[in-house]
N, C-alpha and C positions, 0 to 999 in steps of 0.2 A: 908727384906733388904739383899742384897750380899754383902757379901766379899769377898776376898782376902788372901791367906795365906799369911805369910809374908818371902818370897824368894825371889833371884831375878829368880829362874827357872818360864816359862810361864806354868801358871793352870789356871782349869778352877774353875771359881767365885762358889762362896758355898754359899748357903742360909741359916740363921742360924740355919735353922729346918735342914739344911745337915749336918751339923759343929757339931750339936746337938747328932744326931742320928751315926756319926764317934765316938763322943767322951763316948758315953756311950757303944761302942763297944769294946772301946779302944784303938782304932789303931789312927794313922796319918791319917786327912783329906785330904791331898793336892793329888789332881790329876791332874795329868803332860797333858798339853792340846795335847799332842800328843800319849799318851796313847791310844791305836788302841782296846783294850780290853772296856776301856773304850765307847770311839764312835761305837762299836757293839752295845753294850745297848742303849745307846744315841738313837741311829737311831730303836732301838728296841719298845723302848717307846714315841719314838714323838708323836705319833698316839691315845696312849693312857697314860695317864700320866705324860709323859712330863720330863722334866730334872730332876725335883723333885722324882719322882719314879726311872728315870733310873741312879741318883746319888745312892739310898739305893739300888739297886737291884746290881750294880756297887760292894758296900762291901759287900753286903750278897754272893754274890759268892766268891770274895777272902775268905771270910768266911767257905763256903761251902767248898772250894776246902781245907783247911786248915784242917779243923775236918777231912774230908774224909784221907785223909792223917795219921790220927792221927789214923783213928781208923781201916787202911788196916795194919802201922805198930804196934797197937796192936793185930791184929791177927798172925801177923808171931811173935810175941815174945810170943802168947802161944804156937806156935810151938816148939819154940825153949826151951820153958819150958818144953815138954816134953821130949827133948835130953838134960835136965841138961844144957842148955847154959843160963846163965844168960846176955844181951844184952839188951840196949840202946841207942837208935841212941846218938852221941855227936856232931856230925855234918851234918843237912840238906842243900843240895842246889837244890834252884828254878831253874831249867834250861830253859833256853828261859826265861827269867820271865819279858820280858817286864817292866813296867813300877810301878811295883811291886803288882797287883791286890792282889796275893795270899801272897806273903813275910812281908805283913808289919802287919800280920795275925799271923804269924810263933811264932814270939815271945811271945807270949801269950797264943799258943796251945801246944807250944814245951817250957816250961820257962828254961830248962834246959840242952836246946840243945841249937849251934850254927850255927845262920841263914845267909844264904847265899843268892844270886844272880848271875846268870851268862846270859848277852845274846850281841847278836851282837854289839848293837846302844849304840854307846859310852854316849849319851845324858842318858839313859835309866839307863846304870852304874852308872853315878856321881850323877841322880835323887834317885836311893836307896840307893847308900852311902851318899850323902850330905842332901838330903833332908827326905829319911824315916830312917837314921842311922842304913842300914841294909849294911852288909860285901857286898862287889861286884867285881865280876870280868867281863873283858871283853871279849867275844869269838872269835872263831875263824871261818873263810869260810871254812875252813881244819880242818877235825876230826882229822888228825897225829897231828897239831901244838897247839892242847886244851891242856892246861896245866894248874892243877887247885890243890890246896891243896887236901888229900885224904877227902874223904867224905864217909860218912856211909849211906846216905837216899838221893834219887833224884827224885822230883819230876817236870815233863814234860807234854809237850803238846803230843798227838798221833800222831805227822807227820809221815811218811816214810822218808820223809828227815833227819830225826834227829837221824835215829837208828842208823847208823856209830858214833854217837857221844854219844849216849848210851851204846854203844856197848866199847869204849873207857874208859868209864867212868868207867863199870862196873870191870875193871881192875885196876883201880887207887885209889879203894876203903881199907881200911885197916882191918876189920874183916868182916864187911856182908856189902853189899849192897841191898838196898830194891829200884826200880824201879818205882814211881807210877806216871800211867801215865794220868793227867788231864784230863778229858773233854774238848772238845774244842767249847767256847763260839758261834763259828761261823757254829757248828753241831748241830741242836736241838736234833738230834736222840744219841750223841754220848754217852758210855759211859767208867765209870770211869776202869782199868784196873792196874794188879798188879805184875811184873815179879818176878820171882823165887827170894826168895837170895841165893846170894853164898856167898864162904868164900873162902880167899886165897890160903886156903888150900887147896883146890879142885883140 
């Protein structure tokens, strides 16, 4: 049987065995029917598997992408154990983060940081502040005009288009910023990537 989450934002219908498999993960079910990350897998698995596999393949990456995160910024804080800096991120943001794959993950792998969203599609914003109860901001077509609370951790999609706004960010940061830059669902070859942190001090 399908359902329906109960919003009035448009998702797509959950099987209970989906609803199921979300909620022993822990996260929010609801997938916004315009989520672009989403319909890659979609179209990935129609062939084999069908909506039902390309629904859990859908959170096992935001999953995926969530640990990876977790465990690139545990290796810069043994870095940084070795220069006596004791460091923890307190503020993550998903940049580009679409329709929240990776962010509604956040909370659960970071319990003691605070999770962010930042991307273009105003829709995309109010869908993870109103619907996954994750903080959200909305971006900008212009790297000078991104203005965003300071953040300690950012994690990204690998465009070339986005490094002006990496590059932005990576100043706006208040003790270190760690860079980590996602995979991209729509690269089978791609992989996960980690830039330097700095410090203001620098």
């Amino acid at each position: 049987m399908s359902v329906t989450w109960s919003t009035s934002d448009p998702l797509i219908p959950l099987s209970d065995e989906n609803l199921a498999f979300a909620e022993a993960m822990g996260v929010n079910p609801a997938i916004h029917e315009n989520d672009f990350i989403f319909h890659f897998v979609d179209r990935r698995w129609a062939a084999n598997g069908g909506r039902e596999r390309a629904v859990k393949d859908y959170f096992q990456l935001g999953r995926y992408t969530a640990d990876l995160t977790k465990t690139m910024i545990t290796d810069v804080q043994k870095v940084y154990e070795v220069a006596q800096w004791d460091w923890a991120p307190r503020r993550l943001l998903d940049f580009a983060s679409g329709y929240g794959c990776t962010a509604r993950h956040m909370r659960h792998v970071f319990p003691d940081s605070v999770s962010a969203t930042c991307d273009i599609h105003r829709d995309a914003v109010n869908f993870n502040q109103d619907v996954l109860g994750v903080e959200s901001y909305i971006s900008s077509p212009l790297p000078e005009q991104l203005k965003l609370p300071q953040q300690d951790v950012m994690a990204s999609i690998p465009e070339l288009r986005l490094s002006k706004f990496h590059e932005g960010l990576c100043w706006g940061v208040q003790d270190a910023y760690v860079c980590v830059k996602e995979p991209d669902p729509a690269a089978t070859a791609s992989a996960p990537t980690l830039s330097a942190p700095v410090s203001r001090s620098v």
